[in-house]
Each structure stands twice: as C-alpha cells, then as structure tokens.
C-alpha positions in Angstrom: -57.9 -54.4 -185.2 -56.0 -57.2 -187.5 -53.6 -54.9 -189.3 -53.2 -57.9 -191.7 -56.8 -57.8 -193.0 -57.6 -55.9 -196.5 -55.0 -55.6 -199.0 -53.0 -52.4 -199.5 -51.9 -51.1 -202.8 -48.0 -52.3 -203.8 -47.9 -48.3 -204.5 -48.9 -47.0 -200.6 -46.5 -49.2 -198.8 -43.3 -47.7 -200.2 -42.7 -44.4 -200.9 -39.7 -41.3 -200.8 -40.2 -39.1 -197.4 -39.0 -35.9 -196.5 -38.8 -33.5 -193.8 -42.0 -31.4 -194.5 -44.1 -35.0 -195.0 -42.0 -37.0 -191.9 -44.9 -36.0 -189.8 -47.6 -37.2 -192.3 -45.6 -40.5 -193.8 -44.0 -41.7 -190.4 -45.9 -40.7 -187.1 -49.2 -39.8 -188.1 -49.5 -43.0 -190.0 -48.1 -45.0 -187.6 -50.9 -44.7 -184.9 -52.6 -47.2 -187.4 -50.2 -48.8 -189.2 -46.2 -49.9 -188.4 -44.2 -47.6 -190.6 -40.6 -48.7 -191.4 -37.8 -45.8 -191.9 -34.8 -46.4 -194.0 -32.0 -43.7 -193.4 -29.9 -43.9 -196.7 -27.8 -41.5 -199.3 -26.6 -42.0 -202.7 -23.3 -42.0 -201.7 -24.0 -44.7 -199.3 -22.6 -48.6 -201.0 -24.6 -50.7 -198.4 -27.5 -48.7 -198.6 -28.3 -49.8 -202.2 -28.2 -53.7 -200.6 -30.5 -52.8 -197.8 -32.9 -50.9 -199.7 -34.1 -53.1 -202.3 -34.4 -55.8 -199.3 -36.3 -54.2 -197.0 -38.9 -53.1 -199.8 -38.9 -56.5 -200.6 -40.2 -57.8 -197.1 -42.3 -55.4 -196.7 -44.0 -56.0 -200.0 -44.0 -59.6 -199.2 -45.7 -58.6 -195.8 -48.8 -57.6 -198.1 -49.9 -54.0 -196.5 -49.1 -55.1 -192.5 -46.4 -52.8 -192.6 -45.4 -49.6 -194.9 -42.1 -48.1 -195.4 -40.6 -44.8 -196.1 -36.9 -43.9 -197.5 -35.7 -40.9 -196.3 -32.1 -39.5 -197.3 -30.4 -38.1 -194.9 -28.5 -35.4 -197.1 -31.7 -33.9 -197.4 -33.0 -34.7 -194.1 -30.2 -33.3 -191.5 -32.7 -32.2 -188.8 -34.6 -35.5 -188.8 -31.1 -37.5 -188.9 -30.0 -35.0 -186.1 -33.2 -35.9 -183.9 -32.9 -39.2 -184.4 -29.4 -39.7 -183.2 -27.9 -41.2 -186.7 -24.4 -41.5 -186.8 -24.4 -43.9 -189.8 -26.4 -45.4 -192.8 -27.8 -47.4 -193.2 -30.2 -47.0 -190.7 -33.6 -48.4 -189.9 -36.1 -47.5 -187.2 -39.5 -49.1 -187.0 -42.2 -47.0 -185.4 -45.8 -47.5 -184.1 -48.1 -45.3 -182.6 -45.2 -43.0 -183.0 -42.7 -44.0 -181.2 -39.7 -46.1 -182.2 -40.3 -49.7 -181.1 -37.3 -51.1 -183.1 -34.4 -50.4 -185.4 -31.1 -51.7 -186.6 -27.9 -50.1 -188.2 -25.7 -51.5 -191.2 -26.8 -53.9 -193.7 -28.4 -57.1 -192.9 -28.7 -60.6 -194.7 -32.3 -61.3 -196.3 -33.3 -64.0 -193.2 -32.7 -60.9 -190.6 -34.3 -58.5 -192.5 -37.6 -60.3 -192.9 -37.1 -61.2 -188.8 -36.8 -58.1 -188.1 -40.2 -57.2 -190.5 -41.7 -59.8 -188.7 -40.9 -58.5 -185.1 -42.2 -54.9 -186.1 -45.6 -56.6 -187.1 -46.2 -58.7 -184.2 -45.0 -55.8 -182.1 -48.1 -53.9 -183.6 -50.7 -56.2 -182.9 -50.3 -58.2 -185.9 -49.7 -61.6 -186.6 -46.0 -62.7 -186.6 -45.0 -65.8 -189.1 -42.4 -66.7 -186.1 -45.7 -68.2 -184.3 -44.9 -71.0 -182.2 -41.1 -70.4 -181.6 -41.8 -66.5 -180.5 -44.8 -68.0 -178.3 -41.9 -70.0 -176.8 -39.3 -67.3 -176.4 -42.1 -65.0 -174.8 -42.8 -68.1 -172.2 -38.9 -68.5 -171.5 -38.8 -64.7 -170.8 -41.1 -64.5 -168.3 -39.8 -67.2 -166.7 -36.4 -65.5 -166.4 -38.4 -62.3 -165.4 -39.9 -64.6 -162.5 -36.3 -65.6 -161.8 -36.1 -68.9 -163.1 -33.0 -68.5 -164.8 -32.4 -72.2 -165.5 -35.8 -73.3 -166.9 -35.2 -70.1 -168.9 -32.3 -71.2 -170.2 -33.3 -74.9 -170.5 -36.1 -73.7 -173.0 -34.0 -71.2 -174.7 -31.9 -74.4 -175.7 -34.8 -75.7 -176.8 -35.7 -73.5 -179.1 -32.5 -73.0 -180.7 -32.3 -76.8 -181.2 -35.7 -76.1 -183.4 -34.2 -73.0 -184.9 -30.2 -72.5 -184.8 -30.8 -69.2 -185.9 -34.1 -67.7 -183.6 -32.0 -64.6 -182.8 -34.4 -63.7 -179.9 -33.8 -67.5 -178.1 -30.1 -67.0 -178.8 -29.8 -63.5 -176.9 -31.9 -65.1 -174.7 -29.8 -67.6 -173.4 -27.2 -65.6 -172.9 -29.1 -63.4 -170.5 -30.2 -66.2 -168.6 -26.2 -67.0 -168.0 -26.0 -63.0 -166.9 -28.8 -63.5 -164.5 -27.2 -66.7 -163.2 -23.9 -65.2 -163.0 -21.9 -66.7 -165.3 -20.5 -64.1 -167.5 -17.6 -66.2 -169.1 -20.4 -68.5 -170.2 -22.4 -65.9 -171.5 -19.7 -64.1 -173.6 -18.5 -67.8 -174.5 -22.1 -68.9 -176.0 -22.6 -65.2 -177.7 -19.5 -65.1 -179.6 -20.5 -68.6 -181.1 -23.7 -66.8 -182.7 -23.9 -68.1 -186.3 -22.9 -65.4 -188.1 -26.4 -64.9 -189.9 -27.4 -63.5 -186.6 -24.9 -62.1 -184.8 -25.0 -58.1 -185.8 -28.8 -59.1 -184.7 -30.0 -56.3 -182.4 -31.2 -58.9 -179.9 -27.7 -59.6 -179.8 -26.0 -56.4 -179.5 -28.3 -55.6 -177.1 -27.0 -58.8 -175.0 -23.3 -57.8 -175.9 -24.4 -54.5 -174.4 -25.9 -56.6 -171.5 -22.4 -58.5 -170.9 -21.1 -55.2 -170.6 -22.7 -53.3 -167.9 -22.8 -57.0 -165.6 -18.9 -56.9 -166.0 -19.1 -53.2 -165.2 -21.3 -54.2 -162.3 -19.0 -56.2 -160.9 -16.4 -53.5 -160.1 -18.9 -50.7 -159.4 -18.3 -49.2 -156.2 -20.6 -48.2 -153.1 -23.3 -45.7 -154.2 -23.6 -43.6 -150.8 -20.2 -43.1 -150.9 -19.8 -41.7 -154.0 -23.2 -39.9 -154.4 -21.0 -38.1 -150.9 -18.3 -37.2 -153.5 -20.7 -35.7 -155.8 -22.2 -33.9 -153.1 -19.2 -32.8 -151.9 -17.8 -31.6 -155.5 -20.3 -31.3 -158.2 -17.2 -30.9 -160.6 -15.6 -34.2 -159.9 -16.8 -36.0 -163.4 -15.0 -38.9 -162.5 -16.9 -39.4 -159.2 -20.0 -38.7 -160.9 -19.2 -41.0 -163.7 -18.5 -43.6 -161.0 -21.9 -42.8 -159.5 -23.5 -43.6 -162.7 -22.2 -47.1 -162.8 -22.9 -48.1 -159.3 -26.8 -46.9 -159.9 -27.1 -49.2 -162.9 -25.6 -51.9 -160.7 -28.5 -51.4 -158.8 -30.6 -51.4 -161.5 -31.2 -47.9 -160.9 -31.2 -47.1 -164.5 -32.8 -44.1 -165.0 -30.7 -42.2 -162.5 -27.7 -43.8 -164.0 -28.7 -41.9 -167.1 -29.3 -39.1 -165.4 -25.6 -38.7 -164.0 -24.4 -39.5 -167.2 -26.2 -36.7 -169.4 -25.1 -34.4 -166.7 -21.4 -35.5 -167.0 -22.1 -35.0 -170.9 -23.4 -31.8 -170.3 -20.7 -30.2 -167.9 -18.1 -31.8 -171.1 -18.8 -33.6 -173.6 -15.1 -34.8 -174.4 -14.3 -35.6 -171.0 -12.8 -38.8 -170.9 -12.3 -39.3 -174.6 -16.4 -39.0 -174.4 -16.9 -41.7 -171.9 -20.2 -40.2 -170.8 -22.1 -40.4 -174.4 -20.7 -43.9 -174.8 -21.3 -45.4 -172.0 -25.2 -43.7 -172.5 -25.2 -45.8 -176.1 -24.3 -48.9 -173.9 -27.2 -48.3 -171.8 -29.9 -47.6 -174.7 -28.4 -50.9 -176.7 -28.8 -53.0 -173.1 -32.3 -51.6 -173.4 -35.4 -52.0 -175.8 -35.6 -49.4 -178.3 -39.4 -48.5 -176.7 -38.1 -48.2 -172.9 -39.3 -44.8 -171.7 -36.0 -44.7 -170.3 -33.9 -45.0 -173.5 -36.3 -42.7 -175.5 -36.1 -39.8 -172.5 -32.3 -40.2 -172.3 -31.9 -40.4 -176.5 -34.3 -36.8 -176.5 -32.4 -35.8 -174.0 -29.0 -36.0 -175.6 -29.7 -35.0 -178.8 -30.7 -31.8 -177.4 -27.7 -30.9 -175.7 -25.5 -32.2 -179.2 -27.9 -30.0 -181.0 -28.3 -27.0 -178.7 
C-alpha cells in the first residue's frame, strides 16, 4: 500500500496522547501508518524547540506519517517501559515496534531526515531517493565484505551530500571493518556538526567502541570456565560478555550482561547497564536483539 496516497486531515496527524489512548494513538495505529512519539514536559526548555519542529515535518510530510505528544509527567509507566532517561525524546514506530528514535533537540535538516527515514522505513517513499538508493548499495557491499568499494562509494556520496548522515556513519564503519580504528574515530569526529548528534552516528561512535573493546577482549572458553567455576565472579562474567560480542556473539553478550545487572545493578559504578546502552546504540533500534535486551531491562529496573 502507498502510505503517501490520499490526503489526511492537518487535524489527525498531530494530536496529545496519554496512557489510556497509547495503545489506540501509537501501536494500534501504527500497523497502517508510522506514528512518531515525542516524549516532552512543560518544564522541559528544549522540548518547546523540538516540538514545534517535528509537527512541522510531519505536517509537511502531508499524512505519510502522524505524530503523537505524550508528557511524560503524566505518562511515568509509558516513560518507564520505554527506557527514557531524558526529554526530549522521540521514537518512531511501525507495525508496533520502534524502528527509530533520537534523544535531545535536533536542527530542522535532521529532523526532517530523520521524518524521511521513518517513512521510507514504512514502505513509503523517501525524498532522500537516489543518495539513500546509494547508501543501501554501499551497505550491502560492506555486508558482502567489500569494505573498500564500500567506502569508495560512501565518499562518493558525501562528495554529493556533505551532510548524508547515513553515508557519513557509513564510512566510518567501513574503516571498523577494515581495521583502522584511528581512521574511523579520526573521520567521525570531523562530522559537520549539523550531523553529528545524528543517531547513525552515535550508533558508529557506539560502533568504535565495542571494536576497541574487541581488541583487548580475552579468550571466551577460558572465561566462560571462570563463570562456571564461580557464578558470583561479576568481573569474569562481565569479561565474558565482551569477548562474546567480539565474536559477534551479541545476543549472549547481552545475556551475561543483564545477568550481571541482575545479581547488582551498581556493581562497577553500573558497568553492566552501560555497557548494555553501548550495545543497543551499536545496534538498529528494530534489532530483535536490542528490543529483547531493552524489555528485558526495564523489567528488572521496574520490578
């Protein structure tokens, strides 16, 4: 279905949600349609930036994409399920799930990228066209583990567009999966700065992270032994959570951590649930994996 045929009253694409209509406004209506969530309060200064810019790209998308405001102060459980630790926030969801979502308040060229994105992820047609057809193509090249051509056309498309946040974060991965992490922390801390709270590039400062964490992870066997051998040990199991995601072992990595969460939640200055937000930014905000581990969590913070 072309989510960008018909038009759609100015009135139905923005309107005030709470907790008894969340279900209704948000992920019963997103099986059709993408529904975009702001997460504000009164008392929140960046919020009344955001706001009025997001409802004005979503207008300007002309009924591919609705929005809801939901305030948190009156919307604790939701905030709680949703693992908000600050406002602004915005998720994006479709067919009920999250598929996107940023926090803090954006410029007016990322906020209608980021509008753009949530359509296109949908089904719908994206105004990015071309460029995003090109930064699809250079992905699955560096999926196919042609790092260099990746990164060749990644260049290329930021020589069309300086700015393509989704080319820039691009290019940096392709200098992760080549192994050149100097070069790839190098070329994302020259992000213009219209982009560069982007989530495409948090998620590849995220990225940087866990490769430089890689690096130094120890032998898995070994301490998966030390686990065995004393359940207790966090450090040894915190260890073992590293060394699985250096073997791209993610979901047991998330595993180990949530259990070194669970056994306590402070230890190591709360290395556990920090090093779990690494993961989830690394990630797309629609991985099973991150949406499991995020459910997961907010479970045991709001047991």
């Amino acid at each position: 279905m072309d989510i960008l045929s018909g038009a759609t009253p100015a009135a139905d694409l923005i309107k005030d949600g709470t907790e008894a209509t969340f279900m209704a406004d948000v992920i019963e209506a997103s099986q059709t349609q993408p529904v975009i969530v702001d997460f504000w309060a009164p008392w929140c200064g960046p919020c009344k930036t955001l706001g009025p810019m997001l409802e004005e790209a979503v207008t300007a998308a002309k009924g591919a994409v609705k929005m809801v405001k939901i305030n948190v102060d009156e919307a604790q459980m939701i905030a709680g399920q949703l693992q908000i630790q600050s406002i602004p926030t915005v998720y994006a969801f479709h067919q009920g799930q999250p598929v996107d979502g940023f926090q803090g308040a954006l410029p007016g060229s990322e906020i209608k990228a980021f509008v753009d994105r949530v359509i296109a992820a949908a089904g719908g047609e994206s105004p990015g066209g071309q460029l995003d057809e090109a930064v699809a193509a250079a992905h699955e090249m560096l999926e196919a583990g042609a790092a260099t051509d990746a990164a060749q056309t990644f260049a290329a498309i930021l020589g069309e567009d300086p700015n393509h946040a989704g080319a820039y974060a691009g290019l940096v991965q392709a200098h992760i999966a080549l192994g050149d992490l100097d070069q790839a922390e190098a070329i994302l801390n020259g992000a213009p700065a219209e982009i560069s709270t982007s989530p495409e590039l948090e998620a590849a400062h995220a990225q940087i992270e866990l490769a430089r964490q890689a690096a130094d992870a120890g032998p898995v066997a070994e301490l998966q032994a030390l686990v065995d051998a004393d359940p207790a040990n966090q450090q040894a199991r915190f260890d073992l959570a590293l060394a699985l995601q250096a073997n791209d072992q993610t979901e047991q990595a998330v595993s180990e951590l949530l259990e070194v969460f669970r056994r306590d939640r402070e230890w190591n200055e709360g290395a556990a649930k920090a090093q779990l937000f690494t993961i989830f930014e690394a990630l797309k905000p629609n991985d099973p994996i991150v949406l499991a581990g995020r459910r997961k969590l907010s479970s045991m913070i709001f047991a």
